[in-house]
N, C-alpha and C positions, 0 to 999 in steps of 0.2 A: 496457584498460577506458576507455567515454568516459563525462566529468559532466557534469551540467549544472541551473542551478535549475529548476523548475517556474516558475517565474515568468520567465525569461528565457524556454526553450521557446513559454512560453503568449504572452506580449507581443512574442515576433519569429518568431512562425508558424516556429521552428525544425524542419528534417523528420530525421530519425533513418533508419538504415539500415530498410528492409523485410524483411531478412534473420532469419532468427530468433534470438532474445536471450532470453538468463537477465537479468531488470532487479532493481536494488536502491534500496529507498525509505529513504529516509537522513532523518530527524526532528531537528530541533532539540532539543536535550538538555533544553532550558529550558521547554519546554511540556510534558516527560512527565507532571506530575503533573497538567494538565488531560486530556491525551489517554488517562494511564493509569491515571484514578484509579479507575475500577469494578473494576480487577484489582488493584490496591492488596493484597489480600490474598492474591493468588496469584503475584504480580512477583517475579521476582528482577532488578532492575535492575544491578546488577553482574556479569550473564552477559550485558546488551547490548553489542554489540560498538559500539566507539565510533572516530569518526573526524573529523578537522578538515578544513573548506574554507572558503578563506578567511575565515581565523582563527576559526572557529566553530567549537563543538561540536557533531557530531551524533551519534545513534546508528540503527543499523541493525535496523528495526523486520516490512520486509516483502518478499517476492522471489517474483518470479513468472516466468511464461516467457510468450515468443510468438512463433510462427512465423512471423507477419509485424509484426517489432517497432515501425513506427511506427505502422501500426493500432490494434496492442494496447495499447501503454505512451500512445503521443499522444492519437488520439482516443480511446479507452476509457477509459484511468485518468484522465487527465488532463482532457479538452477533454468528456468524455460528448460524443460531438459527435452522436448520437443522439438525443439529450434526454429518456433514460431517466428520469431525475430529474424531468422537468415531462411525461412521458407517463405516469408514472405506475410503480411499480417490480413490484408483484404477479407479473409475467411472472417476475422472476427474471434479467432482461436486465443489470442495474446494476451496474456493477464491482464485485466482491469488497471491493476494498479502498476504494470509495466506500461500500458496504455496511459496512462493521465503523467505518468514520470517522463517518457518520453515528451507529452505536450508540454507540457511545464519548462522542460530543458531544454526543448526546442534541440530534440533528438528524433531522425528519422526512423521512423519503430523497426524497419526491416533491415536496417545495418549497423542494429547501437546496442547490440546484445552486450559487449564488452562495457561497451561505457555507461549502462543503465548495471549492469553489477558488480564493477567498479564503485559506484555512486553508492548503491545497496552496502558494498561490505564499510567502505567508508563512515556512512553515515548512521546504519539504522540497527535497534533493536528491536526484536518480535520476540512477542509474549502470550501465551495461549492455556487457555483453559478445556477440558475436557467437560463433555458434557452428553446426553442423550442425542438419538436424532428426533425425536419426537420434541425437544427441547432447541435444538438447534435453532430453527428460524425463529420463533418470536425470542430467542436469549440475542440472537444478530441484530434483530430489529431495534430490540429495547437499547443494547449499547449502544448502538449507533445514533439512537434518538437520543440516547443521556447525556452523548457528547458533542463538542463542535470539532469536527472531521472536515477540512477542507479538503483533504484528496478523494475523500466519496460522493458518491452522486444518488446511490439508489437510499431508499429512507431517508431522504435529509430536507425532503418539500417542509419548509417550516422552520427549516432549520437555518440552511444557509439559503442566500437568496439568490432572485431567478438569475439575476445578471449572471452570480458567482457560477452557477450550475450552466448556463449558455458558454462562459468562457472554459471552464472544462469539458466542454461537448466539443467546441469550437477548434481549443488547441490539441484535442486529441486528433480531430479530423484533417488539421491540416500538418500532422508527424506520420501518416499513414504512407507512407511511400518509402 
């Protein structure tokens, strides 16, 4: 498995394999209750899988895959190097988990490019495994199923419940402007 901060990555133009990856977004323990406070009533925070890097708490909030991993996880999640955020998001184009960040923060997705990677280098590390594409979607599936992930939405029927998954439907729809 390689780490690394969002904030190192973004400040030393670090480039990550192109090979496809299952990636894991790792949150600072200490800002759950700003990031997770609209689910507050559907959290079980004692099912997040938790882990230290240099000497910090994190917990393990979101996991996604891509076949071409510095694409996906560098410029998409990270860099929007697109600039879906200042072209505007209606397409549907903006990162999933720039999408549910924004809801959460109760950040307008098309003018919060700064203050969602800001938030990013602050808070989070991603951690990513290399793997086939023929492996790719059921190794995403299976993570996501083995864990409790409040920031995801796809694979987690069973996992987290309808309400939890309505209010991140809900507050992503109304950050869209």
């Amino acid at each position: 498995m390689n780490k690394k901060s969002v904030k190192e990555i973004r400040q030393n133009g670090i480039e990550i394999t192109n090979e496809p990856i299952v990636y894991y977004w790792w949150f600072k323990t200490d800002i759950f209750n700003q990031l997770l406070n609209k689910l507050n009533s559907e959290i079980d925070l004692n099912k997040i899988k938790r882990n230290q890097f240099d000497g910090i708490e994190y917990g393990l909030l979101y996991i996604g895959q891509a076949k071409k991993g510095h694409d996906r996880l560098v410029k998409y999640h990270m860099l929007d190097s697109s600039n879906f955020h200042l072209k505007g998001v209606e397409n549907g184009f903006l990162s999933s988990l720039r999408t549910t960040l924004c809801g959460l923060l109760e950040l307008p997705m098309s003018v919060s490019k700064n203050e969602v990677n800001q938030f990013m280098d602050e808070n989070c590390v991603v951690e990513w495994e290399n793997c086939t594409l023929l492996e790719l979607n059921e190794l995403e599936k299976n993570r996501i199923q083995g864990n409790y992930l409040p920031l995801n939405y796809q694979h987690t029927k069973g996992v987290l419940t309808k309400e939890h998954r309505k209010i991140l439907s809900e507050s992503k729809k109304l950050m869209r402007k």
